[in-house]
PDB file as gemmi writes it, atoms N, CA and C in Angstrom:
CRYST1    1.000    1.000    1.000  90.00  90.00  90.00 P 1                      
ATOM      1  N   UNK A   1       0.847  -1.184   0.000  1.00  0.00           N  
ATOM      2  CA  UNK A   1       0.000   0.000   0.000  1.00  0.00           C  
ATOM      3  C   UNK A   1       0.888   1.242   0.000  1.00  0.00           C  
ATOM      4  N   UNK A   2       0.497   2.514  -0.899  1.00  0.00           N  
ATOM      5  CA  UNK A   2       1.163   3.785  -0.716  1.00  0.00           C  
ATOM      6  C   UNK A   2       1.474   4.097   1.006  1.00  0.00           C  
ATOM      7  N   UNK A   3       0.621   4.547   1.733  1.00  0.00           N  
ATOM      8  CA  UNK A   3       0.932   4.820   2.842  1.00  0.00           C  
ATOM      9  C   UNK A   3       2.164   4.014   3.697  1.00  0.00           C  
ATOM     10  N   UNK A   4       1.917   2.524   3.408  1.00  0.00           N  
ATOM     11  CA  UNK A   4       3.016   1.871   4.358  1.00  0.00           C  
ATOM     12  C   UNK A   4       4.235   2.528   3.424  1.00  0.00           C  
ATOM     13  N   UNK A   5       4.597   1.938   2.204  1.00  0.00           N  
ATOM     14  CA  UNK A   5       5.813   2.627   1.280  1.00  0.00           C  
ATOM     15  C   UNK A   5       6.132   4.053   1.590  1.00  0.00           C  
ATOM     16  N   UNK A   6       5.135   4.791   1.724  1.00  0.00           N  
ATOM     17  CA  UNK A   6       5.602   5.882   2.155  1.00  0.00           C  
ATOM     18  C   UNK A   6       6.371   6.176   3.995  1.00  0.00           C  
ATOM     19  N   UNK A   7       5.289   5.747   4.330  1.00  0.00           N  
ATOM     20  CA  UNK A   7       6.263   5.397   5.825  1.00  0.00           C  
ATOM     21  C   UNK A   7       7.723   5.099   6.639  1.00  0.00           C  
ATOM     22  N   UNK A   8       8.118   3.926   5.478  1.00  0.00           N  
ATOM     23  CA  UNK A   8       9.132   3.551   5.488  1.00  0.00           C  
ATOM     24  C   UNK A   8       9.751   4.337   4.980  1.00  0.00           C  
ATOM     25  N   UNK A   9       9.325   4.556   3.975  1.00  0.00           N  
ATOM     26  CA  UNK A   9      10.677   5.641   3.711  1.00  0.00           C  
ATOM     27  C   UNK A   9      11.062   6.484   3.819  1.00  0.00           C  
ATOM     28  N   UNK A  10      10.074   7.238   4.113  1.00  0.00           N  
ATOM     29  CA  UNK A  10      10.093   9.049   4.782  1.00  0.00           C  
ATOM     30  C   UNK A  10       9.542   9.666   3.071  1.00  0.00           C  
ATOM     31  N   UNK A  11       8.358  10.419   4.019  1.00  0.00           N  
ATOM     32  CA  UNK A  11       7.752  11.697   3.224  1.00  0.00           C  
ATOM     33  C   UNK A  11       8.666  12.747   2.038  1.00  0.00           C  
ATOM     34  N   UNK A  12      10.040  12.994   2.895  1.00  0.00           N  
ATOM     35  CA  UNK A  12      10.753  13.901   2.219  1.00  0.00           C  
ATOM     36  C   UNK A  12      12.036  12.522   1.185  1.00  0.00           C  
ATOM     37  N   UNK A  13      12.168  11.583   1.531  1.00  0.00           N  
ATOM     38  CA  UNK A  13      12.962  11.098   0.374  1.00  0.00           C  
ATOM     39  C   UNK A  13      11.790  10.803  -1.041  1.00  0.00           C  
ATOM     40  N   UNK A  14      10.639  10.226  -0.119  1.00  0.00           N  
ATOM     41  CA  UNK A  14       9.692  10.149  -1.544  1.00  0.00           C  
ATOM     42  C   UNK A  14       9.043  11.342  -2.224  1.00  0.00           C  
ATOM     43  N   UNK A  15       9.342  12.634  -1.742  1.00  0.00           N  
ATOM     44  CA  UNK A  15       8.953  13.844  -2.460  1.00  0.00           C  
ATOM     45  C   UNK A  15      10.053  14.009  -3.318  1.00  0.00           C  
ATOM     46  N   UNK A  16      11.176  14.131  -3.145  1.00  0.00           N  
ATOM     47  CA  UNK A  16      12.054  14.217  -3.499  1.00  0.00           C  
ATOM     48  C   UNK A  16      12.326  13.500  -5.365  1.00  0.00           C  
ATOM     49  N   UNK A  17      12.090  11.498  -4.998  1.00  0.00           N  
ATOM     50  CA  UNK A  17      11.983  10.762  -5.720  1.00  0.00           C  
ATOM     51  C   UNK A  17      10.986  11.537  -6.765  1.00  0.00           C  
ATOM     52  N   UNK A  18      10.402  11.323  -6.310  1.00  0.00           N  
ATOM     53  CA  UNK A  18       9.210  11.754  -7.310  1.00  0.00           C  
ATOM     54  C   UNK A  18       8.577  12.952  -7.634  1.00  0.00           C  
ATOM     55  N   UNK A  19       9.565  14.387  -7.441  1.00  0.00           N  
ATOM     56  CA  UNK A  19       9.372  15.046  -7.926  1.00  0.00           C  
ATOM     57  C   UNK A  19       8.172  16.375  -7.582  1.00  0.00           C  
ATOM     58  N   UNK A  20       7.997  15.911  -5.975  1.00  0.00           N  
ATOM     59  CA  UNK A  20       6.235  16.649  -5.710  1.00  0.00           C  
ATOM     60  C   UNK A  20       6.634  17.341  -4.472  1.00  0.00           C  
ATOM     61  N   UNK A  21       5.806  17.734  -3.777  1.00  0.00           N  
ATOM     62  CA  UNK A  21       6.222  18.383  -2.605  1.00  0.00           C  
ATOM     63  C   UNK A  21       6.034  17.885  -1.233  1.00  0.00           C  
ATOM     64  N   UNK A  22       6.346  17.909  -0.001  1.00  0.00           N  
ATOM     65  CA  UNK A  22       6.999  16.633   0.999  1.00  0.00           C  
ATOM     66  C   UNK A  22       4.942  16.720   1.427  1.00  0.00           C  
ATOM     67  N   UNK A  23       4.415  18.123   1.322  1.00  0.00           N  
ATOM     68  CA  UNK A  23       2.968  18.091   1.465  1.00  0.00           C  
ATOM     69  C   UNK A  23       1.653  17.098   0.565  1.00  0.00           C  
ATOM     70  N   UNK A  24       2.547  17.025  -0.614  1.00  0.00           N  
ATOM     71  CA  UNK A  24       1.864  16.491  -1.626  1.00  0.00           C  
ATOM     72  C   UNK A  24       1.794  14.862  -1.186  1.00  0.00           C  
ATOM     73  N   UNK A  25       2.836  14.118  -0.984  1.00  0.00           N  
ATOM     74  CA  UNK A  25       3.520  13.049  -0.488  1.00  0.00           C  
ATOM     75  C   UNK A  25       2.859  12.978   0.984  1.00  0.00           C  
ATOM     76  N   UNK A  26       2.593  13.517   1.854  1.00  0.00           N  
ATOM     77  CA  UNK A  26       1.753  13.626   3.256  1.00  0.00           C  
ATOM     78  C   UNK A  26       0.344  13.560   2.846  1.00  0.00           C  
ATOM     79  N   UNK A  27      -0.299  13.967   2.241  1.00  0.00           N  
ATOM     80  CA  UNK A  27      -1.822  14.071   1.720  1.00  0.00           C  
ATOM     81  C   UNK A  27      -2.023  12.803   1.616  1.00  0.00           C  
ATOM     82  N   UNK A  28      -1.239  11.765   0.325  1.00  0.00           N  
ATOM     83  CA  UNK A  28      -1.527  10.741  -0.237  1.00  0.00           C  
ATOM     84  C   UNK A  28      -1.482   9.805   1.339  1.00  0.00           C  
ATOM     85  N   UNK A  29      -0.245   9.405   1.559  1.00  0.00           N  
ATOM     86  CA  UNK A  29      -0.294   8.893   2.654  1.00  0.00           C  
ATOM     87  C   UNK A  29      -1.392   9.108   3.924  1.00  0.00           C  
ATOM     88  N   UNK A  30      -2.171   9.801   4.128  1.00  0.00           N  
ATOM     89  CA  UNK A  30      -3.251   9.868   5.044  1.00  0.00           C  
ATOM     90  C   UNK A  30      -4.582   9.714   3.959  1.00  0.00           C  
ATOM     91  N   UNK A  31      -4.075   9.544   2.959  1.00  0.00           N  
ATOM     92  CA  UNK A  31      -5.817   9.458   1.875  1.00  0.00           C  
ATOM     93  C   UNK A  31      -6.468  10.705   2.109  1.00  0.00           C  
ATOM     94  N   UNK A  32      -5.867  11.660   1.963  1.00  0.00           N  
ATOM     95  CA  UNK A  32      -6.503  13.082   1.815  1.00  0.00           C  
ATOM     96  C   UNK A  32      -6.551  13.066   0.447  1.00  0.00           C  
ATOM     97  N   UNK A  33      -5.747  12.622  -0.386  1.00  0.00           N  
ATOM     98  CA  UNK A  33      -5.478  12.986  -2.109  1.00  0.00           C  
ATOM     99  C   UNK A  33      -5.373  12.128  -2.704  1.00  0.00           C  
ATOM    100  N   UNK A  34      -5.385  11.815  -3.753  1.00  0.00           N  
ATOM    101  CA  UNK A  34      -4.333  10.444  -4.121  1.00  0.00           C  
ATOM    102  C   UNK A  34      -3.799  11.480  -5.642  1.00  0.00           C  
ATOM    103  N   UNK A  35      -2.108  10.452  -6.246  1.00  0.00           N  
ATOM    104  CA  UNK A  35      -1.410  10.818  -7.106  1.00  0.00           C  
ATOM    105  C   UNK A  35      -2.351  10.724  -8.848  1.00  0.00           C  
ATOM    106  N   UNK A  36      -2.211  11.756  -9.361  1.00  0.00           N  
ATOM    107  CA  UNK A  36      -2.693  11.463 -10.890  1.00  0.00           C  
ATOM    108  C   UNK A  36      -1.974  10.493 -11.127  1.00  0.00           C  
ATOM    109  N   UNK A  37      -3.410   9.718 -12.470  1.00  0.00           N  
ATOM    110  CA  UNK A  37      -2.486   8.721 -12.795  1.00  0.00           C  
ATOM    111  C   UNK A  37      -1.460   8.931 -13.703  1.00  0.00           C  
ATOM    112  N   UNK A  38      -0.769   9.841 -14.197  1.00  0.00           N  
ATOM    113  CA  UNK A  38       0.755  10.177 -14.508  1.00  0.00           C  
ATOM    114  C   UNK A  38       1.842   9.963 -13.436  1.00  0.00           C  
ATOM    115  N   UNK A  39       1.300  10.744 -11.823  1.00  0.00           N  
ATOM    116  CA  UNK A  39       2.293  10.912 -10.906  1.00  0.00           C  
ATOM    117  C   UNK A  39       2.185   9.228 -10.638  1.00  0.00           C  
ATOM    118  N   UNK A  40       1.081   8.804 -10.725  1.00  0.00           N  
ATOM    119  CA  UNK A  40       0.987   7.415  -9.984  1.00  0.00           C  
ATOM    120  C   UNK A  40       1.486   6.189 -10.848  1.00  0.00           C  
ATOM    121  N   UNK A  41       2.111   6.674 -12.497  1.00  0.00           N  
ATOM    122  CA  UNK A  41       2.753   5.170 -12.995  1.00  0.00           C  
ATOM    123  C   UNK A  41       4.357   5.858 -13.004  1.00  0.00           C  
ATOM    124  N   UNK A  42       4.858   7.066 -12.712  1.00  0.00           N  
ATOM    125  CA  UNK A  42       5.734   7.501 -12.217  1.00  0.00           C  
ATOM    126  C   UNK A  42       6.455   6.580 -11.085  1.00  0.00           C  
ATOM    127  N   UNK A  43       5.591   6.438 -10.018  1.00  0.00           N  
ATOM    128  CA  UNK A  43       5.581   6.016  -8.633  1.00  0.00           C  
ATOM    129  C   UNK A  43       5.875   4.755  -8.451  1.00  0.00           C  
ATOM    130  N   UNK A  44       5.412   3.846  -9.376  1.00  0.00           N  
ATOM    131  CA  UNK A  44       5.260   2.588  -9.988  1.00  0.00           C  
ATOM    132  C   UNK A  44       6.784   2.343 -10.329  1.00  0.00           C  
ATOM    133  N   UNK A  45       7.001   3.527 -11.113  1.00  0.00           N  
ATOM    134  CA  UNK A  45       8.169   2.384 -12.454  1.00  0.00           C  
ATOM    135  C   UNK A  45       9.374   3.235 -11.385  1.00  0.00           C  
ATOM    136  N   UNK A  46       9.533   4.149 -10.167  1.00  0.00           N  
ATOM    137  CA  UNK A  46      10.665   4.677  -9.556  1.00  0.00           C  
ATOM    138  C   UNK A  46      10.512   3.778  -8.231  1.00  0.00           C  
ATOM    139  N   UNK A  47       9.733   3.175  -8.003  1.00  0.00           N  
ATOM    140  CA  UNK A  47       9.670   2.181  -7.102  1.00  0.00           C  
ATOM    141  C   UNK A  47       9.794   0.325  -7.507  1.00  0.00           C  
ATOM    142  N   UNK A  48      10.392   0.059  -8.659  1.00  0.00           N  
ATOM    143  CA  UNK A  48      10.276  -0.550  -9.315  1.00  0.00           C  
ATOM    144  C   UNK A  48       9.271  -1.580  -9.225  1.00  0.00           C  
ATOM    145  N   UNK A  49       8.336  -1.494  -8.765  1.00  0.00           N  
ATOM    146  CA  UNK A  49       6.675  -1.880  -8.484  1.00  0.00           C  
ATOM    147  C   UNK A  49       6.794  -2.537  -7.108  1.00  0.00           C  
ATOM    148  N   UNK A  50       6.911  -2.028  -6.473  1.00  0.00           N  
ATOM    149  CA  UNK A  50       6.899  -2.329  -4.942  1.00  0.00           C  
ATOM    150  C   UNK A  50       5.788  -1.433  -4.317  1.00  0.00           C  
ATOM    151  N   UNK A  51       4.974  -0.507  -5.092  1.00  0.00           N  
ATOM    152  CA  UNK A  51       4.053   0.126  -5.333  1.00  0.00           C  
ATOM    153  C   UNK A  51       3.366  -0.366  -6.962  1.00  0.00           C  
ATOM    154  N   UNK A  52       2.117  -0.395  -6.517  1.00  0.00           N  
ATOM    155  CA  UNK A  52       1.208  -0.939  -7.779  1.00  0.00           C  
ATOM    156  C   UNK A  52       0.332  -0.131  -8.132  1.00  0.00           C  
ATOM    157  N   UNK A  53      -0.130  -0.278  -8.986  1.00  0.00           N  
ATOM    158  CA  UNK A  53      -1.344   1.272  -8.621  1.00  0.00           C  
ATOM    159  C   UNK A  53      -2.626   0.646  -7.708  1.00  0.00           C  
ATOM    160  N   UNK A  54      -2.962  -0.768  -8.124  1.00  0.00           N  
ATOM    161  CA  UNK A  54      -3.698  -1.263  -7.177  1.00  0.00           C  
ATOM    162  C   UNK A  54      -3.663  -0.611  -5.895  1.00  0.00           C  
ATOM    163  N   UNK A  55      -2.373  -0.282  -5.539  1.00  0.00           N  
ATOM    164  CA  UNK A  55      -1.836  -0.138  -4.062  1.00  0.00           C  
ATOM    165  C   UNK A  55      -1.753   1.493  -3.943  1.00  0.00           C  
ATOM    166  N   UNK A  56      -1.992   2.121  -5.115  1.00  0.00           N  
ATOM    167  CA  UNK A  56      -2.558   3.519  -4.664  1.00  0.00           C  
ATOM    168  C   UNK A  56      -3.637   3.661  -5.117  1.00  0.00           C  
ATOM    169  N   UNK A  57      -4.294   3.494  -5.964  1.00  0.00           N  
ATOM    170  CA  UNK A  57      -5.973   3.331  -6.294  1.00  0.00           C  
ATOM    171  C   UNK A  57      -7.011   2.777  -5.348  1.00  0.00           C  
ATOM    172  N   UNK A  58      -6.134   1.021  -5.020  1.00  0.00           N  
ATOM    173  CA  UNK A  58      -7.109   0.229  -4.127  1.00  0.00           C  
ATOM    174  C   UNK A  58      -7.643   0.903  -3.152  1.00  0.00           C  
ATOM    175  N   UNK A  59      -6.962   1.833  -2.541  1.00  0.00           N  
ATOM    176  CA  UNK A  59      -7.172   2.394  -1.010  1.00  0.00           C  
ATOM    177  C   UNK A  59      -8.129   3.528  -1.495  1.00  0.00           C  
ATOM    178  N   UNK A  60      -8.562   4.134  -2.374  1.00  0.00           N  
ATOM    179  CA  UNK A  60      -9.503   5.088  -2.407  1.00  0.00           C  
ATOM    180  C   UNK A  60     -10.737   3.944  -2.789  1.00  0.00           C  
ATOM    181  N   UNK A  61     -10.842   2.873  -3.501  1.00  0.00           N  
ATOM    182  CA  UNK A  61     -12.067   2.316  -4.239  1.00  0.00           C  
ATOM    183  C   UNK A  61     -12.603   1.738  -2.691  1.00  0.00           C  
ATOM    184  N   UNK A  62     -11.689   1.607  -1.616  1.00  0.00           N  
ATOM    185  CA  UNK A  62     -12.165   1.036  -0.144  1.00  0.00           C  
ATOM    186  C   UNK A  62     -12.496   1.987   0.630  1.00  0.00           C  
ATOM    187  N   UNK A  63     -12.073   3.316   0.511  1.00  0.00           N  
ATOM    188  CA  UNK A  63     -12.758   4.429   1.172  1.00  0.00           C  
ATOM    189  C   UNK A  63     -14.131   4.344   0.901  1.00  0.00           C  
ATOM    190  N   UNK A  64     -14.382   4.510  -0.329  1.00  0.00           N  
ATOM    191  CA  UNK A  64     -15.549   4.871  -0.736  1.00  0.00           C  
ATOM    192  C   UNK A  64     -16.798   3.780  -0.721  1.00  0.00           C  
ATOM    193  N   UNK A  65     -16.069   2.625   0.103  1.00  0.00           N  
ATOM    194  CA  UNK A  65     -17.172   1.798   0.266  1.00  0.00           C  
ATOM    195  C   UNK A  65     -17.830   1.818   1.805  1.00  0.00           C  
TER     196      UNK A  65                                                      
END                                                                             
């Protein structure tokens, strides 16, 4: 899941990685936001899929249930 990946690694190395801001990267991780899907196959192919989009998508299609 985004949030655990993000956890581990810290907010500011994965802003960094990917180009967004350490706020932008904090949002996702609490499911305030989630990444476009540009930022989110970005996320994918710099994480070499240790992130899926399942694994940032899944978590909003379960909010909303």
């Amino acid at each position: 899941e985004l949030a655990t990946y993000i956890r581990q690694r810290g907010e500011d190395d994965c802003a960094k990685a990917w180009g967004v801001s350490r706020r932008a990267v904090a949002s996702w991780r609490f499911g305030e936001r989630y990444p476009r899907p540009e930022q989110a196959q970005a996320i994918v192919k710099e994480t070499n899929g240790a992130v899926s989009m399942d694994d940032i998508y899944g978590a909003r299609e379960k909010a909303s249930l």
